[in-house]
C-alpha positions in Angstrom: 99.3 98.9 107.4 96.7 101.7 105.9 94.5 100.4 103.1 92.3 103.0 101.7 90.5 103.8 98.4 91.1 106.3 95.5 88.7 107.8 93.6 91.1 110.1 91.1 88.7 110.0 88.4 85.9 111.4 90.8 88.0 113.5 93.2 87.3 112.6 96.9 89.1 109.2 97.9 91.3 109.2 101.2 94.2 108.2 99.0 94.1 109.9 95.4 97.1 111.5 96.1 99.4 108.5 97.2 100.9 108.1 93.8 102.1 111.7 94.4 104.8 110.3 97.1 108.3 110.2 96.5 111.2 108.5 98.5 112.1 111.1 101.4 108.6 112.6 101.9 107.2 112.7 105.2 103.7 111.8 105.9 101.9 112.2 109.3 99.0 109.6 111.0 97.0 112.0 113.5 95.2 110.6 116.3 93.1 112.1 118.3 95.8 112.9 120.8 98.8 112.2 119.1 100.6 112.1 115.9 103.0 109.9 114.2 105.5 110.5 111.5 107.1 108.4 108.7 109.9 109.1 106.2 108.8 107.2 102.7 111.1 104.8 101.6 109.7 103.3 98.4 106.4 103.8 96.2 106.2 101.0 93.4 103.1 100.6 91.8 102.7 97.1 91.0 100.1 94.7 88.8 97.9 92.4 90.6 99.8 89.5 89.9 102.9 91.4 91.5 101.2 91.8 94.6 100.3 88.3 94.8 103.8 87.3 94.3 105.5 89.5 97.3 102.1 89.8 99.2 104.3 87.8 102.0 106.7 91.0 101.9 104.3 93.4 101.6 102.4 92.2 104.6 104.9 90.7 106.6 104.5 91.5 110.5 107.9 90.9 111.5 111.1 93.0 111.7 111.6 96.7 112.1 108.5 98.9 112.4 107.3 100.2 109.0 103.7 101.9 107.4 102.5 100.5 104.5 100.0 102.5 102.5 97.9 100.4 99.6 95.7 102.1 97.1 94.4 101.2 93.8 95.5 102.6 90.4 95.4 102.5 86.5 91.6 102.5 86.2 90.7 101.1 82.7 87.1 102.3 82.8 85.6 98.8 84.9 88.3 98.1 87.2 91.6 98.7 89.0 94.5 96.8 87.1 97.1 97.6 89.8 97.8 98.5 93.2 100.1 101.7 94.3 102.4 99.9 97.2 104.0 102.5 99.6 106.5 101.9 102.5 107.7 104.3 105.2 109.5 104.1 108.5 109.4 106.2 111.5 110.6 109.7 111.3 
């Protein structure tokens, strides 16, 4: 599981383009001597409360291998109202 920050409305956070995924999409975790690849299965973006209610899905560590990339979104001007959810398997 990734969880990094967005800073859309300042440019410059690991994840501002998360929310730019779509089901299919490929996305790459370089090492330093390696690389691994994941083929995007969902992106949900889903309130607070939502994440709270399947957080045992979300960050379940059992069954088949899976990435799951977090980020904040829908700014309202003094904080994050809901959380961009992203899943992906290996390529």
């Amino acid at each position: 599981m990734l969880v990094g920050h967005t800073v859309r409305n300042r440019n410059g956070g690991v994840f501002d383009n998360i929310g730019d995924l779509s089901t299919g999409d490929v996305v790459e975790i370089a090492g330093s001597d390696s690389a691994l690849s994941y083929r995007v299965k969902s992106v949900d973006v889903l309130s607070k409360d939502q994440v709270a209610r399947n957080a045992e899905k979300i960050f379940a560590q059992s069954g088949d291998g899976r990435l799951v990339i977090i980020t904040c979104d829908d700014w309202d001007g003094a904080s994050w109202r809901s959380n961009i959810v992203t899943v992906a398997t290996p390529a």
